[in-house]
C-alpha positions as CSV (number, residue, x, y, z in Angstrom):
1,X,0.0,0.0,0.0
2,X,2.5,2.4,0.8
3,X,4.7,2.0,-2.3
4,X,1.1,2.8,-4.2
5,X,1.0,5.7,-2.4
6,X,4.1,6.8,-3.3
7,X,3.4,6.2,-7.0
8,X,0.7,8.4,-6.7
9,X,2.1,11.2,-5.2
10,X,5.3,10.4,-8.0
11,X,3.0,10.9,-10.8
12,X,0.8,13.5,-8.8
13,X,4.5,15.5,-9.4
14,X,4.8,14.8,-12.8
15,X,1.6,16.0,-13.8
16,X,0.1,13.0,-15.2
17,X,-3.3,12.8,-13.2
18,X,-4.3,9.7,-15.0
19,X,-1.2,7.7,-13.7
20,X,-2.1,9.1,-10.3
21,X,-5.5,7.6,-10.2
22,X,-4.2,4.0,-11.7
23,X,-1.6,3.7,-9.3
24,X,-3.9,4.9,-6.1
25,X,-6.3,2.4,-6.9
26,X,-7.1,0.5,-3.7
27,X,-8.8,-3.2,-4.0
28,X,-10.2,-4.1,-0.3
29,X,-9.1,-8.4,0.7
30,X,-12.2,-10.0,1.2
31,X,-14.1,-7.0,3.0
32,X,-17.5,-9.3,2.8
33,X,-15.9,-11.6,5.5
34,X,-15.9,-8.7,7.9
35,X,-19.5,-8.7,7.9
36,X,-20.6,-12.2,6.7
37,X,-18.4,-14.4,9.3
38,X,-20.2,-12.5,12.7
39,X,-23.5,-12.7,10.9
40,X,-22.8,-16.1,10.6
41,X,-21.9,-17.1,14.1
42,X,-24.9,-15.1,14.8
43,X,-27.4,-17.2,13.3
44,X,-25.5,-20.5,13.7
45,X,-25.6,-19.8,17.9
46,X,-29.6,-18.4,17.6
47,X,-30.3,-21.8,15.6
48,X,-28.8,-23.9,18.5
49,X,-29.8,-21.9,21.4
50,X,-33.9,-22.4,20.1
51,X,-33.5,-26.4,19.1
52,X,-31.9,-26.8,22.9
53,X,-34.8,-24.7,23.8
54,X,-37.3,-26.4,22.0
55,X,-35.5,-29.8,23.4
56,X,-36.0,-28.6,26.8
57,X,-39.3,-27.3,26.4
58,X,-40.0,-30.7,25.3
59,X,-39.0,-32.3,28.6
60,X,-40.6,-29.9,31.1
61,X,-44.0,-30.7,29.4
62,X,-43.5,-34.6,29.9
63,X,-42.8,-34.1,33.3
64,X,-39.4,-33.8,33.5
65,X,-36.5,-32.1,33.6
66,X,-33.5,-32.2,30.4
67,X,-30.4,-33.0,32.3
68,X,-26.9,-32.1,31.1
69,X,-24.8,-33.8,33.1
70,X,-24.6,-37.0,30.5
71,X,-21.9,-35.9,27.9
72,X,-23.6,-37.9,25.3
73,X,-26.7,-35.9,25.6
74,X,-25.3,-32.6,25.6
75,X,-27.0,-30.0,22.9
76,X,-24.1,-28.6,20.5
77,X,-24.2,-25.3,22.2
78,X,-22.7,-26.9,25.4
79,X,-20.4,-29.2,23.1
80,X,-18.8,-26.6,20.9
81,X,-17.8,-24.0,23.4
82,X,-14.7,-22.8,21.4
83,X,-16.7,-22.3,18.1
84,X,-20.2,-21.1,18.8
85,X,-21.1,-19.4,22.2
C-alpha cells in the first residue's frame, strides 16, 4: 500500500493525473468476511440456542426435567464451546 501511495504522489508530481488515479487504486481483501463471518456465528448460535430450547421445552411438558450432566446428551451449544457461544 505504501509504495502505491508513493506512485501516486510520483506521478501527482509529474503532472500526469491519469497515472495518479491507476496507481492509487485501492482493492479491499475480502471486505465481505468482515460482515458475513459474525453474521454467521450469529445465526449459527440463535439456531442452536432455540433447538436446545425447543428440546428442553419438550421435557418440562413430559414431566421432566432435560439433564446435562450426560456428555452424550449434551446439545451442541454446550459441546462446541470454542466455536459457537
Amino acid at each position: 500500500m505504501v509504495s502505491g501511495v508513493l506512485l501516486s504522489l510520483a506521478a501527482l508530481v509529474q503532472g500526469s493525473s491519469e497515472a495518479a488515479n491507476e496507481a492509487g487504486h485501492f482493492e479491499p481483501f475480502l471486505p465481505g468476511l468482515i460482515v458475513l463471518l459474525p453474521l454467521l456465528g450469529f445465526i449459527a448460535n440463535g439456531y442452536l440456542s432455540l433447538r436446545h430450547a425447543r428440546v428442553s421445552a419438550d421435557s418440562v411438558r413430559s414431566g421432566s426435567e432435560f439433564d446435562l450432566s450426560d456428555a452424550s446428551s449434551r446439545p451442541s451449544t454446550h459441546t462446541l464451546p470454542t466455536w459457537i457461544g
